[in-house]
Structures are given as C-alpha cells and as structure tokens.
C-alpha positions in Angstrom: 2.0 -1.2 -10.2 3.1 0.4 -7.0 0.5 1.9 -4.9 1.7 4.4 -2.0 -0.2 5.2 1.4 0.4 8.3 2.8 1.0 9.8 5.9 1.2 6.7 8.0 2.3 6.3 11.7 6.0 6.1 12.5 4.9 3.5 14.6 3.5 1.1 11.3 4.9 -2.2 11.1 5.2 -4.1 7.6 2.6 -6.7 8.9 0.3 -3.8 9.4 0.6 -3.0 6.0 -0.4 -6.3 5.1 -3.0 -6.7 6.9 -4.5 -3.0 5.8 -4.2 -3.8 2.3 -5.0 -8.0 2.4 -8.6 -7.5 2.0 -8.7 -5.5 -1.3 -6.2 -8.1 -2.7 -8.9 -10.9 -2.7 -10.6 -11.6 -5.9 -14.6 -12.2 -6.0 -16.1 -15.0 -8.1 -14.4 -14.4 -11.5 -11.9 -11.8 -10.2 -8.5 -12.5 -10.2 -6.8 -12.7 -6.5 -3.7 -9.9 -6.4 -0.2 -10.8 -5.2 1.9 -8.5 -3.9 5.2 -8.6 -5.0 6.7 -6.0 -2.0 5.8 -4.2 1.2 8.0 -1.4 2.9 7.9 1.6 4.9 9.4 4.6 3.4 11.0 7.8 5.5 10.8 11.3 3.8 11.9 14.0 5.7 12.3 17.4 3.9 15.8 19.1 4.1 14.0 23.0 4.8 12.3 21.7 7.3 13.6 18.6 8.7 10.4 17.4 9.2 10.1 13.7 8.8 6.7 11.7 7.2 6.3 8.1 6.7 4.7 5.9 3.5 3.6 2.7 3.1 4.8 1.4 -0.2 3.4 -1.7 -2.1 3.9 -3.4 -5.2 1.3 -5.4 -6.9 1.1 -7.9 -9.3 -1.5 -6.9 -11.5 -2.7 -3.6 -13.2 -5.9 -4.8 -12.6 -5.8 -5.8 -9.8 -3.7 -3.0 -8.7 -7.2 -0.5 -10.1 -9.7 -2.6 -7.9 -7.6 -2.1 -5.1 -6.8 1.4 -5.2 -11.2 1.8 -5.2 -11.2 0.0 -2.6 -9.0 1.7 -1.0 -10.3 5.1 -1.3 -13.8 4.2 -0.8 
C-alpha cells in the first residue's frame, strides 16, 4: 500500500522520512513488523500557479500493516 505525507519541507531528506515513519513500522507482541518496500520525495507544482509542494511517498509491505500505521500516524 502506498501511504503519502503531505505538505512536507523542501528541505526533507529521504532519511527523514525514514526516520518519521520507523516507529509505526514496528510490530508489538503478536503484531507483524512492516517493511517498507520504497521511500521518495515527490515535487508537485501546479501549472496555473506555478506554485511548487512537496510529498513524502512510501510503500509498504503489508495492508495491515500499512492500516496500523496510517493510525498511528494520524493520531
């Protein structure tokens, strides 16, 4: 499942990404542990505009995974 981040810094690094989303990857005692199969940053900018916006962009492993970490996420 991909999972998208918006409206990050332009300044965000990849390894920031990681490390923001690391934590809700880990499993508990009879949770499974998520892998993530990608990281990126993505660059929108709108063509009336010309305004630019930046994404982070993951890909994980699991569907449920991918649901536990999206809660934790928005929580």
């Amino acid at each position: 499942m991909i999972i998208i981040i918006e409206k990050i810094s332009r300044d965000t690094t990849r390894q920031d990404l990681i490390n923001f989303i690391q934590p809700a990857l880990k499993g508990y005692f009879f949770q499974k542990t998520g892998q993530l199969g990608y990281v990126k940053t993505v660059k929108y900018t709108d063509n009336l505009t010309e305004r630019e916006s930046y994404h982070g962009m993951f890909l994980v492993t699991s569907g449920k995974v991918a649901a536990r970490v999206i809660k934790k996420l928005n929580n």
